[in-house]
N, C-alpha and C positions, 0 to 999 in steps of 0.2 A: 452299374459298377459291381462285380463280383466281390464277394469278400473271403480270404481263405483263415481257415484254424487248424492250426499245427498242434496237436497235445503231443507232450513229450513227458521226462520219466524226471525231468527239473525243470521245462518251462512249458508255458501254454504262447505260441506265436499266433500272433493275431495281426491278418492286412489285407485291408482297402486299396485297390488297387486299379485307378480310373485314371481317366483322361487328364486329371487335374495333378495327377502323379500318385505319386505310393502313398500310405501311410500306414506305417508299422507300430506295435504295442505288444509287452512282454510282458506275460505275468507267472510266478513262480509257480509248481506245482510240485510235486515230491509225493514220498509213497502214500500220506492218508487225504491224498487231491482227492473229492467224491465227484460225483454225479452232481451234486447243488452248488459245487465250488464251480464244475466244468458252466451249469447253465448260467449261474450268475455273471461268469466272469463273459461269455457268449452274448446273455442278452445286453451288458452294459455294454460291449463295444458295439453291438445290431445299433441299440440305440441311437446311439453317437452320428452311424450312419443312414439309417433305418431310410430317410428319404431318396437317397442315391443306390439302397443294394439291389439288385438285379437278381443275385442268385448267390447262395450260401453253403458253403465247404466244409466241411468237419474231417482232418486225417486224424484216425483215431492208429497208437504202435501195439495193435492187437489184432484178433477176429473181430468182425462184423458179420454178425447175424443178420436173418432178413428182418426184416418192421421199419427202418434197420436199428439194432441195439447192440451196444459193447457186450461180448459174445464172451470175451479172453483177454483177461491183459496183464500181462507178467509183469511187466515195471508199475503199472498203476491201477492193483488188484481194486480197490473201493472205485474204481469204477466201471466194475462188470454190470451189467442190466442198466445200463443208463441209457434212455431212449428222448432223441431232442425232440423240443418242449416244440409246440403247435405253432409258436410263431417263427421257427425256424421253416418248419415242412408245409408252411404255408405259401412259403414262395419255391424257386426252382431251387433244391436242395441235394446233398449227394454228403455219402457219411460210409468213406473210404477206407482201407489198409494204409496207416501212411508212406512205406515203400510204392503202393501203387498210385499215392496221389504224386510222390516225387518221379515215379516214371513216366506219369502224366504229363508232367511237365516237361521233364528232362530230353523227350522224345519225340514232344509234340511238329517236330520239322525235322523227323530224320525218313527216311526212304519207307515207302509204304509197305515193303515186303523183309526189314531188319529183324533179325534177329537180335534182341539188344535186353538187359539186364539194369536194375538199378540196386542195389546193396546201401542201408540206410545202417550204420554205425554210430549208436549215441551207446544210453541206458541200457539197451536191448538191440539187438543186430536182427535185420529182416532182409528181404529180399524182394521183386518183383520183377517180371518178366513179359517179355513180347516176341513171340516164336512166328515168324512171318511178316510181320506186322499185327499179331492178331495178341490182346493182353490172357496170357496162359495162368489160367485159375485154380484148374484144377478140380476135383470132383464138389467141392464147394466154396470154391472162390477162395482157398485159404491158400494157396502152394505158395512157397517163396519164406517157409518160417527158417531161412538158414540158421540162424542162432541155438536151434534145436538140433543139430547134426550133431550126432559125436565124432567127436575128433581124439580122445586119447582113449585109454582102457588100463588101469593100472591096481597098484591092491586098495588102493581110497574111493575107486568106482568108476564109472566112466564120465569123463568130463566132455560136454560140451561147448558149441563155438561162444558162446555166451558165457559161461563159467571162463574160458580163458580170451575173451578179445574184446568183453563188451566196457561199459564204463563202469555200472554195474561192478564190473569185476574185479575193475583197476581201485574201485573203492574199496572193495573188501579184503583187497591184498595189500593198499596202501596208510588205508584208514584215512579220515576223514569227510567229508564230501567230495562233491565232480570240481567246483573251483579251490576247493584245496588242491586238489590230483593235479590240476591243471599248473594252478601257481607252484607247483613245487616241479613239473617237467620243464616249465617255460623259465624258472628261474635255473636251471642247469643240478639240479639234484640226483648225483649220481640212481640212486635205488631207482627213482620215481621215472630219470628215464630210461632207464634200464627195464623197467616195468612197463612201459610203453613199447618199447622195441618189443617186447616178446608175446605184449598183445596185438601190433601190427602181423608182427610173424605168423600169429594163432589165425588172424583175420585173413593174412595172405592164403592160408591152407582152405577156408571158407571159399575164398576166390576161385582158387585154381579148383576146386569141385565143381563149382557152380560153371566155371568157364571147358572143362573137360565134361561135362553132363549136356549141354548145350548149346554148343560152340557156335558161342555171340561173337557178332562183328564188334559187339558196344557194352562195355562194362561201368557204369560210373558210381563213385562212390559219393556218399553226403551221410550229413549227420555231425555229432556235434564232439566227433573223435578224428574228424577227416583232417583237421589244422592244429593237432596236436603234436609236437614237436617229435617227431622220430619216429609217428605211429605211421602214416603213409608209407611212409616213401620204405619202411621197414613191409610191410603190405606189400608195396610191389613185388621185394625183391625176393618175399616167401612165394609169392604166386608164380613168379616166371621160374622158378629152380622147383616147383612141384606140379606144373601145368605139365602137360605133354607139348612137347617143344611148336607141333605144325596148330594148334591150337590156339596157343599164346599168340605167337606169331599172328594167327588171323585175324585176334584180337585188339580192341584199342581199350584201352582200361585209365579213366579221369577220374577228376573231381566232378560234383555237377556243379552244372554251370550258376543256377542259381542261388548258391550258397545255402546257409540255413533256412532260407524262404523258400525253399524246390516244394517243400511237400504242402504247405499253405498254399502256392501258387496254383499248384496239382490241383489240391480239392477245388480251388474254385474255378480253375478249368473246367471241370468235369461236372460242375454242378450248371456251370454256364453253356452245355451240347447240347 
């Protein structure tokens, strides 16, 4: 049985995933999450299943250097140089980009020669890509950090996709935390979703880059902004009015299909090849 780990920039997803069905586990993370909070909370659920795992996942929403160790990580700094402990890399192990663990998944039965794209919107906006069928890394496995694109230029400096579209963002403009921001767009709050439409919009413009730079048949979106009231579908309708029209068009642009579990699944995909 595979097991996958989704670290995020508010929660750590954690699932076992066998023949006997799924089993999922949520544990809180935020900005001072370390390295001992990531193994602790890793080895209590290894444990749990430790008889049945197969092969073990880690989607880390930063770089991965080789050893492999947290290289980068913008939403969840106190856990750069964090390298899993021996009883993880002791079995079949893979310790991933989380955009690339969710393309993993996302993609794993689409045509062998797609050009296809995955975009992971929470805390932090990432990217990951498949040019042929073949996963496009780039000179060190990092390409896909959309959230670092600038997108405005003005006399406050230049802002990018992550300063205007991530959750991240919708915090610091809204104040509170991600389920305050949440509870105040889902309860009908003019500002908050107001605030949402114009980081959908911001996110649409990330899109249409990504989709005019390498005109994917397959764009899908996940993360934990994707079911946010008025942020999608505001997404869409920035990407098609700033895409080049024979582009868009060749395009099909989703949600992914596995929900918040794409990128957990991902990793232990690819720890299971």
């Amino acid at each position: 049985m595979p097991i996958g780990f989704d670290l995020g920039g508010t929660k750590l997803l954690m699932v076992a995933d066998g023949p006997a069905g799924q089993f999922v586990e949520r544990a809180a993370t935020g900005i001072a999450f370390d390295g001992r909070a990531l193994s602790a909370a890793v080895e209590s659920f290894l444990e749990t299943h430790r008889d049945a795992a197969s092969a073990v996942g880690v989607a880390i929403p930063g770089l991965v250097g080789p050893g492999p160790f947290v290289q980068a990580c913008d939403v969840l700094p106190a856990i750069v140089g964090w390298r899993p402990p021996a009883s993880l890399t002791s079995m079949p192990f893979a310790m991933i980009n989380d955009a690339a663990a969710a393309l993993a998944e996302e993609c794993h039965d689409a045509p062998s020669d797609i050009t296809a794209a995955v975009v992971m919107a929470g805390t932090g906006i990432g990217a990951a890509m498949l040019v042929h069928g073949r996963p496009f890394g780039g000179a060190n496995g990092w390409a896909g950090e959309l959230g670092s694109i600038p997108l405005a230029a003005g006399p406050d400096g230049v802002r990018t996709l992550d300063q205007l579209a991530s959750g991240q963002s919708l915090v610091a403009r809204l104040g509170g935390d991600g389920a305050t921001v949440r509870a105040r767009v889902e309860g009908g709050d003019r500002v908050a979703r107001r605030a949402a439409e114009d980081a959908g919009t911001a996110l649409g413009l990330g899109l249409a880059t990504l989709i005019d730079l390498i005109n994917p048949a397959l764009v899908s979106v996940g993360g934990g902004l994707v079911d946010l009231p008025a942020y999608f579908d505001a997404a869409l309708a920035s990407a098609e009015r700033h895409a080049l029209p024979d582009l868009w068009r060749a395009c099909r642009v989703r949600k992914v299909r596995a929900g918040e579990l794409v990128a957990a699944l991902g990793a232990a995909r690819v720890a299971a090849s």
